[in-house]
PyMOL Python script that loads the backbone (N, CA, C, O; Angstrom):
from pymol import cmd

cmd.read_pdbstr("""\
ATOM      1  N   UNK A   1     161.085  16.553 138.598  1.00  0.00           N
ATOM      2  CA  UNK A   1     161.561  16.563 137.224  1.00  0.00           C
ATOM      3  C   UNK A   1     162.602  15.466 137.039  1.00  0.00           C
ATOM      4  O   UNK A   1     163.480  15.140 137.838  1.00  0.00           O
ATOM      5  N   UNK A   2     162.409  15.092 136.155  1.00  0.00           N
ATOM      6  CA  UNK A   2     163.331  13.786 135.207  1.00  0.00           C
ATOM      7  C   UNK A   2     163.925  14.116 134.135  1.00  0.00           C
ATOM      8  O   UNK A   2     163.331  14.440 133.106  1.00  0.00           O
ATOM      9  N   UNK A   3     165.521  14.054 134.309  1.00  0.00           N
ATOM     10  CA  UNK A   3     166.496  14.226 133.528  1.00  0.00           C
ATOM     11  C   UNK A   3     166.446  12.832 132.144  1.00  0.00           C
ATOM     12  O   UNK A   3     166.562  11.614 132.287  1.00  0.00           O
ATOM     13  N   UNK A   4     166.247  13.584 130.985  1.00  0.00           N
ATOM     14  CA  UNK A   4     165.241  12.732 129.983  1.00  0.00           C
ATOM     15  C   UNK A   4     166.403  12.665 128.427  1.00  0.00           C
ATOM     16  O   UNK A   4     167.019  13.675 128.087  1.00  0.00           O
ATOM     17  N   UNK A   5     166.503  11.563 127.785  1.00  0.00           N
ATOM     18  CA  UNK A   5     166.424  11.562 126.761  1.00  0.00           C
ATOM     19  C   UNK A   5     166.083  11.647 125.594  1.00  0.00           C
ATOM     20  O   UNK A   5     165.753  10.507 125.266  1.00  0.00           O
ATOM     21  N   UNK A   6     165.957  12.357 124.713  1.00  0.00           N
ATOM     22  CA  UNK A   6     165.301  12.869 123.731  1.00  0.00           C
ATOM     23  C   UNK A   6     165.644  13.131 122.124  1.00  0.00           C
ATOM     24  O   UNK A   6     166.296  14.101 121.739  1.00  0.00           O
ATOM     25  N   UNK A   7     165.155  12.213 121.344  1.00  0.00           N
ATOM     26  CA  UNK A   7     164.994  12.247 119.881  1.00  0.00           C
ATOM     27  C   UNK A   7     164.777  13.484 119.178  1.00  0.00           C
ATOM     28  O   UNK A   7     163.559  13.306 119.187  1.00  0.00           O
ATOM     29  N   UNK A   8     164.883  14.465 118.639  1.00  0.00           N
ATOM     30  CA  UNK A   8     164.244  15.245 117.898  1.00  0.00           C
ATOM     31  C   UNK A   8     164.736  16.194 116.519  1.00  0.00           C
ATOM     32  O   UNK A   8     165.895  16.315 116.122  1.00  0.00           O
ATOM     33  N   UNK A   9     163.878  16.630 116.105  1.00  0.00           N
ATOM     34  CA  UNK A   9     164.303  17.371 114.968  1.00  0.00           C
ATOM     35  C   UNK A   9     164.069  18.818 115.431  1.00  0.00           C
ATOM     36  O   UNK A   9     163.155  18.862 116.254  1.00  0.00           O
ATOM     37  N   UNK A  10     164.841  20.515 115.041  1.00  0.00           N
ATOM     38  CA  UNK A  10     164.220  21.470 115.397  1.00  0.00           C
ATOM     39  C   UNK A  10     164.750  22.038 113.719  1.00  0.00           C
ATOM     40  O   UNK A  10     165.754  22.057 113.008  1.00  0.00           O
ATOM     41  N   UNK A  11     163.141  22.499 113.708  1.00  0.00           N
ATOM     42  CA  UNK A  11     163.040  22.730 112.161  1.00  0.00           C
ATOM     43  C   UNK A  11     162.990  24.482 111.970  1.00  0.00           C
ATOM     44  O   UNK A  11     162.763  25.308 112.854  1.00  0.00           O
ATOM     45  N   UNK A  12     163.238  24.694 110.724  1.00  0.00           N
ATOM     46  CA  UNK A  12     163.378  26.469 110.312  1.00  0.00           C
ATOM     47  C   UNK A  12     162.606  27.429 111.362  1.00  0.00           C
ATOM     48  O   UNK A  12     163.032  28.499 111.794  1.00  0.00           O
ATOM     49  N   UNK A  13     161.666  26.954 111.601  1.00  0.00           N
ATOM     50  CA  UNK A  13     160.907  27.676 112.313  1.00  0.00           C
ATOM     51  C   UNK A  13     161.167  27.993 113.704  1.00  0.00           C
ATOM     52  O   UNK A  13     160.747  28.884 114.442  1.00  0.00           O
ATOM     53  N   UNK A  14     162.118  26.847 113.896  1.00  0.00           N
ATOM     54  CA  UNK A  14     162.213  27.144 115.668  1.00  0.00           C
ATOM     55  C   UNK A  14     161.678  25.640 116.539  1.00  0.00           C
ATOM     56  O   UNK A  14     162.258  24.930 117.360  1.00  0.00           O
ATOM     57  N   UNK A  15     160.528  25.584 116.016  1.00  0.00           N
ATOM     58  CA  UNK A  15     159.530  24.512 116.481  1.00  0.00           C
ATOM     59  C   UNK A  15     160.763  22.947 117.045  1.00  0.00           C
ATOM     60  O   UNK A  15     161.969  22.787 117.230  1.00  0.00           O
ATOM     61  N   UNK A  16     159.703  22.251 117.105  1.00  0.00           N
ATOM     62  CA  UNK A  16     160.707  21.191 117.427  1.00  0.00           C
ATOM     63  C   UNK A  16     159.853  20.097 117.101  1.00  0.00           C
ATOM     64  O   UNK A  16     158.646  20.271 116.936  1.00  0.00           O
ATOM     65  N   UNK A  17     160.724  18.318 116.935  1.00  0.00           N
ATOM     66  CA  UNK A  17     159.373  17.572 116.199  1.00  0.00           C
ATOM     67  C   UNK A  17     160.489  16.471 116.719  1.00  0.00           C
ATOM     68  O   UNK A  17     161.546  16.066 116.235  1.00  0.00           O
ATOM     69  N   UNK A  18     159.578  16.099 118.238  1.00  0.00           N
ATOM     70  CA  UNK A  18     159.885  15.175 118.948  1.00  0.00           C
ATOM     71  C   UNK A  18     159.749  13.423 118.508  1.00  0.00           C
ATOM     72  O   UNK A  18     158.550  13.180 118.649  1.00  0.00           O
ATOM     73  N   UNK A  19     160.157  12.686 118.244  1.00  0.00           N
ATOM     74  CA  UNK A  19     160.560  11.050 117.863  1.00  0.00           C
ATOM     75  C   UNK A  19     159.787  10.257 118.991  1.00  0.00           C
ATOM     76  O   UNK A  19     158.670   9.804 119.242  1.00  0.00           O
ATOM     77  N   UNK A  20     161.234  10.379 119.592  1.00  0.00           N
ATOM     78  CA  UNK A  20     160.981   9.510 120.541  1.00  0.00           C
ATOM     79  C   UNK A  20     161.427   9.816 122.083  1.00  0.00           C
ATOM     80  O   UNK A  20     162.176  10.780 121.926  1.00  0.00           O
ATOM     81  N   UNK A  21     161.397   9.590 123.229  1.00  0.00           N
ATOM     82  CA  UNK A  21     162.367   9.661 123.887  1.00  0.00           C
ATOM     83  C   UNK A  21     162.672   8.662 125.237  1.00  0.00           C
ATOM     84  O   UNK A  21     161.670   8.125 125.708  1.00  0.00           O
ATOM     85  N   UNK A  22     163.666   8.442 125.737  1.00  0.00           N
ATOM     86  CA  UNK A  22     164.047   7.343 126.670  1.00  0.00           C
ATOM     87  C   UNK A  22     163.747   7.196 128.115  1.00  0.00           C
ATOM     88  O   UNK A  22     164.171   7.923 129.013  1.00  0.00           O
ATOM     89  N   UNK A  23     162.871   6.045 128.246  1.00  0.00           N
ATOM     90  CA  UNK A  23     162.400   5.766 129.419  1.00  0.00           C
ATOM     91  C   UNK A  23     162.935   4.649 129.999  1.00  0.00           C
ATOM     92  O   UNK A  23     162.997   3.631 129.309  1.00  0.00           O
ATOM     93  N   UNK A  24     163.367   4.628 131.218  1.00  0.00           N
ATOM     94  CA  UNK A  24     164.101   3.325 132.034  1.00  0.00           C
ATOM     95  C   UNK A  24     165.159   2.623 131.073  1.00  0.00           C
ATOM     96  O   UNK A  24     165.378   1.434 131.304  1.00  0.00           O
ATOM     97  N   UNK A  25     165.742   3.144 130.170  1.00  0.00           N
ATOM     98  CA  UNK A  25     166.647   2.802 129.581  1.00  0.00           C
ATOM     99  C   UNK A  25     165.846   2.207 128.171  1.00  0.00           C
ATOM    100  O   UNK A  25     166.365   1.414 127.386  1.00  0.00           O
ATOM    101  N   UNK A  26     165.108   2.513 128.101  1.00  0.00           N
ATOM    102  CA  UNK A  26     164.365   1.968 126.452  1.00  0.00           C
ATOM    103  C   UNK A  26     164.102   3.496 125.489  1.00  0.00           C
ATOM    104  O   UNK A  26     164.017   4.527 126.156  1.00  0.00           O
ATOM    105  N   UNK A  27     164.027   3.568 124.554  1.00  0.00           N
ATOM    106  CA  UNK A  27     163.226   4.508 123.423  1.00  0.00           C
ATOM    107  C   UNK A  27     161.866   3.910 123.580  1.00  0.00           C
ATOM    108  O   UNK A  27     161.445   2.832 124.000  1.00  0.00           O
ATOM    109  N   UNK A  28     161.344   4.972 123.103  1.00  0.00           N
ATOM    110  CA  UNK A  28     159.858   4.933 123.459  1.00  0.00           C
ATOM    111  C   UNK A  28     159.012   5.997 122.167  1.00  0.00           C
ATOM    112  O   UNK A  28     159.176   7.210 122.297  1.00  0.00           O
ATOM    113  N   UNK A  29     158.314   5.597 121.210  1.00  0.00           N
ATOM    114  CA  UNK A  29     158.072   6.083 120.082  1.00  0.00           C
ATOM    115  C   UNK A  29     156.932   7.208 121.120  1.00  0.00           C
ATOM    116  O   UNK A  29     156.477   6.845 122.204  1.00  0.00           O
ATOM    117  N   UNK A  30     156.665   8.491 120.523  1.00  0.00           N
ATOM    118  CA  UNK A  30     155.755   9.346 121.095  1.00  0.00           C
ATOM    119  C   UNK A  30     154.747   9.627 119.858  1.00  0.00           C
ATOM    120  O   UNK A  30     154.786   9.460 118.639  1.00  0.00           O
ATOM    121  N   UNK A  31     153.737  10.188 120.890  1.00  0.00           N
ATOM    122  CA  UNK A  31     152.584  10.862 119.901  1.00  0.00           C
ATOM    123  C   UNK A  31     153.215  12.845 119.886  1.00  0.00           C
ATOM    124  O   UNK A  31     153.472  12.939 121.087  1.00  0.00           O
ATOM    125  N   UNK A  32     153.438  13.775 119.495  1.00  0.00           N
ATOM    126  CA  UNK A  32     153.676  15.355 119.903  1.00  0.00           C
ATOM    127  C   UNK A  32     151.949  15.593 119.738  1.00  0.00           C
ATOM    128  O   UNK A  32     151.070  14.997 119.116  1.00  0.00           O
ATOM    129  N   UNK A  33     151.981  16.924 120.743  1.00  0.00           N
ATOM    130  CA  UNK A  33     150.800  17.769 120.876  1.00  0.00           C
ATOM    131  C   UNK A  33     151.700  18.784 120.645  1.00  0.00           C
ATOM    132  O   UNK A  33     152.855  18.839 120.223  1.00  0.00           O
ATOM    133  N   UNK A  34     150.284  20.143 121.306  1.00  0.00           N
ATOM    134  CA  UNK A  34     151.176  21.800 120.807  1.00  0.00           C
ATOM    135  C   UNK A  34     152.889  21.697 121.738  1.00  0.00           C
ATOM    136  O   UNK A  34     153.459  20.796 122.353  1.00  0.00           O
ATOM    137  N   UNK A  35     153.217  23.098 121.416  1.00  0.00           N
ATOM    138  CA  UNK A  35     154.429  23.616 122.607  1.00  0.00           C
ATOM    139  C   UNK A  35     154.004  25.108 122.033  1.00  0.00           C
ATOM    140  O   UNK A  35     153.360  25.693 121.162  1.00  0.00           O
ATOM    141  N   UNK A  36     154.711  25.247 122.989  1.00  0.00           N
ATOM    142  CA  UNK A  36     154.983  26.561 123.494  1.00  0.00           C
ATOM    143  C   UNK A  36     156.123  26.968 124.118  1.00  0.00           C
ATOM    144  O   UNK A  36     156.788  26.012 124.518  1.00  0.00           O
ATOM    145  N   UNK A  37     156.717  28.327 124.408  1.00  0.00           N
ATOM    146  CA  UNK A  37     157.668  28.516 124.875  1.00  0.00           C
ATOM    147  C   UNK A  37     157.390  29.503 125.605  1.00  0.00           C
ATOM    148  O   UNK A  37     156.429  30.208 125.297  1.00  0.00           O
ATOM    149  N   UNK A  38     158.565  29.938 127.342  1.00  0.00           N
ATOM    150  CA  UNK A  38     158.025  31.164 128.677  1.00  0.00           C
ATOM    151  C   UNK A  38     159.566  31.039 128.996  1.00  0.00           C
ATOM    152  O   UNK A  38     160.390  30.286 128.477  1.00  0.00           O
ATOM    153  N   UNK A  39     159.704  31.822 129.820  1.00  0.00           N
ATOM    154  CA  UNK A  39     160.974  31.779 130.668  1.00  0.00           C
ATOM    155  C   UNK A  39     161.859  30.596 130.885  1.00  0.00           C
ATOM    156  O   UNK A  39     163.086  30.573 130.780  1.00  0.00           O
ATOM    157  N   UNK A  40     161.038  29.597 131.209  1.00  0.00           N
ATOM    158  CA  UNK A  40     161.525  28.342 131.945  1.00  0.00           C
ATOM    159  C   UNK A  40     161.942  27.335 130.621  1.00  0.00           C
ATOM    160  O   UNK A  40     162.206  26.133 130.625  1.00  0.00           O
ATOM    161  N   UNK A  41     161.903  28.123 129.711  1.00  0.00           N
ATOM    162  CA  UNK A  41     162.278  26.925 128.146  1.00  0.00           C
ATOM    163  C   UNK A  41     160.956  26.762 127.196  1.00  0.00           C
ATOM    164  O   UNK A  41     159.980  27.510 127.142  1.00  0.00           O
ATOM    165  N   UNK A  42     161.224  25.510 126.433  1.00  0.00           N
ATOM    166  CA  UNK A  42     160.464  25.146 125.303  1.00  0.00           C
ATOM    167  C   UNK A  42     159.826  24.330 125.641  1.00  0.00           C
ATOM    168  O   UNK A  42     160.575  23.368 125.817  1.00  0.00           O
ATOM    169  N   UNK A  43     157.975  23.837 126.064  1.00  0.00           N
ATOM    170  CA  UNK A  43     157.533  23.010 126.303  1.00  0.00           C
ATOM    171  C   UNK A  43     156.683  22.418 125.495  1.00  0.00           C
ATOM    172  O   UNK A  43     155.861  22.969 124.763  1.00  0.00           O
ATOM    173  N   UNK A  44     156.938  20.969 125.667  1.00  0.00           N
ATOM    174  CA  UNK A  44     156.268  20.168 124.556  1.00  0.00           C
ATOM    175  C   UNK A  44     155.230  18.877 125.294  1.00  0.00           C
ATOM    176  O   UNK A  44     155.435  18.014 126.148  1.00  0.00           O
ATOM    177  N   UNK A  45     154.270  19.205 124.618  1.00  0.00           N
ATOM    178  CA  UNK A  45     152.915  17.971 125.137  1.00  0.00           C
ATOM    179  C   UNK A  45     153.127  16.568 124.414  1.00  0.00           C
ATOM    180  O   UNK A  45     152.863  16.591 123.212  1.00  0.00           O
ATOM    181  N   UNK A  46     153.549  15.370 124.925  1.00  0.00           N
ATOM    182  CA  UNK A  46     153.445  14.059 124.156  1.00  0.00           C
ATOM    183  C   UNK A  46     152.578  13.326 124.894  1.00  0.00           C
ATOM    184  O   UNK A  46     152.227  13.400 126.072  1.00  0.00           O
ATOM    185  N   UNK A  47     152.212  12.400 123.743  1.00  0.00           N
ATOM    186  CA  UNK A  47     151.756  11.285 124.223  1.00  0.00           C
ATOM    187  C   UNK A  47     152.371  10.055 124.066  1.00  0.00           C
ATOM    188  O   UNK A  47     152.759   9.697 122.954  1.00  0.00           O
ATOM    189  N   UNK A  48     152.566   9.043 125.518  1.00  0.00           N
ATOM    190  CA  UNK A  48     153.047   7.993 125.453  1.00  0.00           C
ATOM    191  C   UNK A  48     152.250   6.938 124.909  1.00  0.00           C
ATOM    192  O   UNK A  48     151.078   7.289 124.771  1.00  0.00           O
ATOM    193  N   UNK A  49     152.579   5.313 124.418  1.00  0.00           N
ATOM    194  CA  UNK A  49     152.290   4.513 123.772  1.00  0.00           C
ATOM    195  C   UNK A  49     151.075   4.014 124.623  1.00  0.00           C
ATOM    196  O   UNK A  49     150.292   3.180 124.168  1.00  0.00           O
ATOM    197  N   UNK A  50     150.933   4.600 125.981  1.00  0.00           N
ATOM    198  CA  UNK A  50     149.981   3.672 127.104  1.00  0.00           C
ATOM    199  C   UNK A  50     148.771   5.242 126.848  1.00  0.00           C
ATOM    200  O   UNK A  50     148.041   5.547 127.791  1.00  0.00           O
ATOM    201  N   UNK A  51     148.733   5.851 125.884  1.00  0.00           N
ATOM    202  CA  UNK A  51     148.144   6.898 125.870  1.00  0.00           C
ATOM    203  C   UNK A  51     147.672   8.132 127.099  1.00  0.00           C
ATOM    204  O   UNK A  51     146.681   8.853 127.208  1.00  0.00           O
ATOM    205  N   UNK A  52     148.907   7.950 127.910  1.00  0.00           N
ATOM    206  CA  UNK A  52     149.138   8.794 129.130  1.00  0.00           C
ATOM    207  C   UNK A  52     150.189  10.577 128.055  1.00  0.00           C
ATOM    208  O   UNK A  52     151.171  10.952 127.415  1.00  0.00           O
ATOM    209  N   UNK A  53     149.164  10.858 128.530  1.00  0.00           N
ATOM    210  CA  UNK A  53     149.635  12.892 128.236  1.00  0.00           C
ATOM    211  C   UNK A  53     150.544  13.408 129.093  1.00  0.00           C
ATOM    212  O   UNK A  53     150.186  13.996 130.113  1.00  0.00           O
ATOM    213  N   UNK A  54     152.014  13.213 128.711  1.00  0.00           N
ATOM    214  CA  UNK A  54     152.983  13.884 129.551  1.00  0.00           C
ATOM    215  C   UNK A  54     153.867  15.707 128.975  1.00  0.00           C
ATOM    216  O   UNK A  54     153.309  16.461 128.178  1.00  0.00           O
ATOM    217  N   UNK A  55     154.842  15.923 129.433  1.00  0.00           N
ATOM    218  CA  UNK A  55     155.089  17.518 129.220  1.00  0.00           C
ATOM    219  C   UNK A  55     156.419  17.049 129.371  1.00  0.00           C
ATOM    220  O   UNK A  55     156.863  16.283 130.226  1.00  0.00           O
ATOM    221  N   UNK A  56     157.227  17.834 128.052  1.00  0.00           N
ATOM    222  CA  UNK A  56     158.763  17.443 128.234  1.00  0.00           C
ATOM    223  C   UNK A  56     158.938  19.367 128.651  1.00  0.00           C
ATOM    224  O   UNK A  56     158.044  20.213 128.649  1.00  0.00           O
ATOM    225  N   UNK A  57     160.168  19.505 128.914  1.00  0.00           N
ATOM    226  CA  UNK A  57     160.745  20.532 128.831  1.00  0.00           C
ATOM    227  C   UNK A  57     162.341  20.675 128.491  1.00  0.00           C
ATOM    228  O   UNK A  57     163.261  19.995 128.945  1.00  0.00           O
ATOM    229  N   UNK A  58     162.409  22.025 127.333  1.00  0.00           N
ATOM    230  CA  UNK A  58     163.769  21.880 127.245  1.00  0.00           C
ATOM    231  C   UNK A  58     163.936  22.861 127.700  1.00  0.00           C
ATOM    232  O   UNK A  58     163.360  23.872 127.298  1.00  0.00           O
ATOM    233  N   UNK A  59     164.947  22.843 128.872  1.00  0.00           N
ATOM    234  CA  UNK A  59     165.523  23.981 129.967  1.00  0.00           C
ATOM    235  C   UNK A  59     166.317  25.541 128.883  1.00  0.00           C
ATOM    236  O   UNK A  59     167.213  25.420 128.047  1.00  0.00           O
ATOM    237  N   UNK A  60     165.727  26.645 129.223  1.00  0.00           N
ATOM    238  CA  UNK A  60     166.146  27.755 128.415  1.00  0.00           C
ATOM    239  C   UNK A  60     167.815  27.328 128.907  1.00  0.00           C
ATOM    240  O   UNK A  60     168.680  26.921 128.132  1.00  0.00           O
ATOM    241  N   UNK A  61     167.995  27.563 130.514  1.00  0.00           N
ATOM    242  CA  UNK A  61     169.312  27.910 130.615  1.00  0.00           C
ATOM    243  C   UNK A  61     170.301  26.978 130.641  1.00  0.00           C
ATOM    244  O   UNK A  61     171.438  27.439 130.536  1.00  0.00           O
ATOM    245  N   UNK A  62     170.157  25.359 130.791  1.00  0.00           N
ATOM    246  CA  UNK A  62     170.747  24.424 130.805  1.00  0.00           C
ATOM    247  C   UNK A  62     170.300  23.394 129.323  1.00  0.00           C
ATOM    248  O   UNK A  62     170.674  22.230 129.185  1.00  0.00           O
ATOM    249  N   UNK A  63     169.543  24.059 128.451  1.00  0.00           N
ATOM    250  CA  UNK A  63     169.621  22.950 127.134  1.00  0.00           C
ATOM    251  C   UNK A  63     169.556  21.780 127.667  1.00  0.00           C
ATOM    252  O   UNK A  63     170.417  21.055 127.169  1.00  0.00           O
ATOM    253  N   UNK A  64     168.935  21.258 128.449  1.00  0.00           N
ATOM    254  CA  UNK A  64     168.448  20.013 129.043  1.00  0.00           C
ATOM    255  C   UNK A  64     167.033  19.428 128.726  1.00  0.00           C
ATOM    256  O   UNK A  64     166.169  20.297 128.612  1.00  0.00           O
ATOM    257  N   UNK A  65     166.731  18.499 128.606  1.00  0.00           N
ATOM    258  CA  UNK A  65     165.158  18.114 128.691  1.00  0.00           C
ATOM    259  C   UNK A  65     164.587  17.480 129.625  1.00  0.00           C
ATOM    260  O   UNK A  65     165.068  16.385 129.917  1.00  0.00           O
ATOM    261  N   UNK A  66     163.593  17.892 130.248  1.00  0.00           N
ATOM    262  CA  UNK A  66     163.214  17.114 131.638  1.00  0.00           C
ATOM    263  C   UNK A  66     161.568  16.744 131.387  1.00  0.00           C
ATOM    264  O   UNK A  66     160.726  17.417 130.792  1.00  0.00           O
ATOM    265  N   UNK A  67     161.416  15.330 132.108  1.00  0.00           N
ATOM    266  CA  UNK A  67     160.100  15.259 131.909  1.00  0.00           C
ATOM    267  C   UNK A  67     159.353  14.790 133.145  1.00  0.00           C
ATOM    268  O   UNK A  67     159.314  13.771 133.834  1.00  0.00           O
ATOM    269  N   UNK A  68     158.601  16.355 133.110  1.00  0.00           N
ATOM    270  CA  UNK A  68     158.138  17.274 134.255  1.00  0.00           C
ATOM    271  C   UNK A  68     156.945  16.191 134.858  1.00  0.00           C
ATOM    272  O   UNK A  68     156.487  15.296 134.149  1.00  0.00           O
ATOM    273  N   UNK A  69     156.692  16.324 135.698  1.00  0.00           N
ATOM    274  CA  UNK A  69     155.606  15.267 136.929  1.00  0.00           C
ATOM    275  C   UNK A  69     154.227  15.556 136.300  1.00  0.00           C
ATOM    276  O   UNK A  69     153.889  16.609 135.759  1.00  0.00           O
ATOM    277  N   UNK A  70     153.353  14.229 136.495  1.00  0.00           N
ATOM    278  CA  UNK A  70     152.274  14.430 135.594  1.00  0.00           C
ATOM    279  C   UNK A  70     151.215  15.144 136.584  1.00  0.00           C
ATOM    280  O   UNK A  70     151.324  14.761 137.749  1.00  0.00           O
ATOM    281  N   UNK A  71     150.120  16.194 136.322  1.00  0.00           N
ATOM    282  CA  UNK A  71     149.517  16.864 136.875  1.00  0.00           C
ATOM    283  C   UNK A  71     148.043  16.110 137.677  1.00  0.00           C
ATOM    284  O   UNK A  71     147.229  15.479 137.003  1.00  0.00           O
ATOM    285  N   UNK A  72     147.864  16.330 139.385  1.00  0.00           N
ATOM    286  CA  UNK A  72     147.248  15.685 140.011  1.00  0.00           C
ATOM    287  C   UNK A  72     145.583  15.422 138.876  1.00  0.00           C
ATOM    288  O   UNK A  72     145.427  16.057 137.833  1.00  0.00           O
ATOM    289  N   UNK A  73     144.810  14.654 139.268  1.00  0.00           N
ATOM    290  CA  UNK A  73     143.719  14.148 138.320  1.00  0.00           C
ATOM    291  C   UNK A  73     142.775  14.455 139.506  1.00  0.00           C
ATOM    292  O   UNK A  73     142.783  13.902 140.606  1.00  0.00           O
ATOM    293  N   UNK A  74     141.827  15.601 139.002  1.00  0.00           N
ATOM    294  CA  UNK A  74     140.628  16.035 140.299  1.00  0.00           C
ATOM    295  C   UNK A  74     140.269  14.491 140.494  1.00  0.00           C
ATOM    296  O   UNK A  74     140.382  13.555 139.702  1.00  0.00           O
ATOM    297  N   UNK A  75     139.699  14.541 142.090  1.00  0.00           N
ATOM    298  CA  UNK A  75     138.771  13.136 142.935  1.00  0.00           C
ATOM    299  C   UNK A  75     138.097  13.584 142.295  1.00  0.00           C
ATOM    300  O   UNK A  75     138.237  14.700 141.796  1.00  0.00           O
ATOM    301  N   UNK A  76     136.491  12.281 142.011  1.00  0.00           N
ATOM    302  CA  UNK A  76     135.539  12.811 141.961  1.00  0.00           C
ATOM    303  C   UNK A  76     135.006  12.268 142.826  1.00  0.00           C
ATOM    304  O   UNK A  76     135.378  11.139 143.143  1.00  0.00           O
ATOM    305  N   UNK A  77     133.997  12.880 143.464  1.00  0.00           N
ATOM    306  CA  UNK A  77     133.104  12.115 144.937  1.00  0.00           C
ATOM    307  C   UNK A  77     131.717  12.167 144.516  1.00  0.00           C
ATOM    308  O   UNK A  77     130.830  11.739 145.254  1.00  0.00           O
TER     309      UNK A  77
END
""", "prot")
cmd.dss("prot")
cmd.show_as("cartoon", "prot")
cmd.util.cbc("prot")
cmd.orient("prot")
């Protein structure tokens, strides 16, 4: 996990409506997918500008946002 910078709006509902957020020291405009929320916080699906599908998380107990390791891609043989 990567301690992350993050743009956003959290609207009446609760929801949240992610901008942008900071990579290697740049902003970085995003695409948002769904979220959802479990124990471990509020998770949100973006897409980056290289159209790579990453997962932010905002930590329930530390109000932090981390952006969580991208998930292995089956081999195919």
């Amino acid at each position: 996990m990567i301690l992350i910078g993050v743009e956003c709006r959290f609207v009446e509902s609760g929801r949240v409506q992610v901008q942008r957020i900071r990579l290697a020291g740049a902003w970085v405009q995003v695409g948002q997918g769904r979220q959802w929320v479990d124990e471990a916080g509020r998770h949100v699906l973006i897409m980056l500008p290289d159209q790579q599908v990453r997962e932010l998380l905002l930590r329930a107990q530390t109000l932090d946002w981390v952006l969580l390791p991208s998930p292995a891609r089956p081999t195919v043989v």
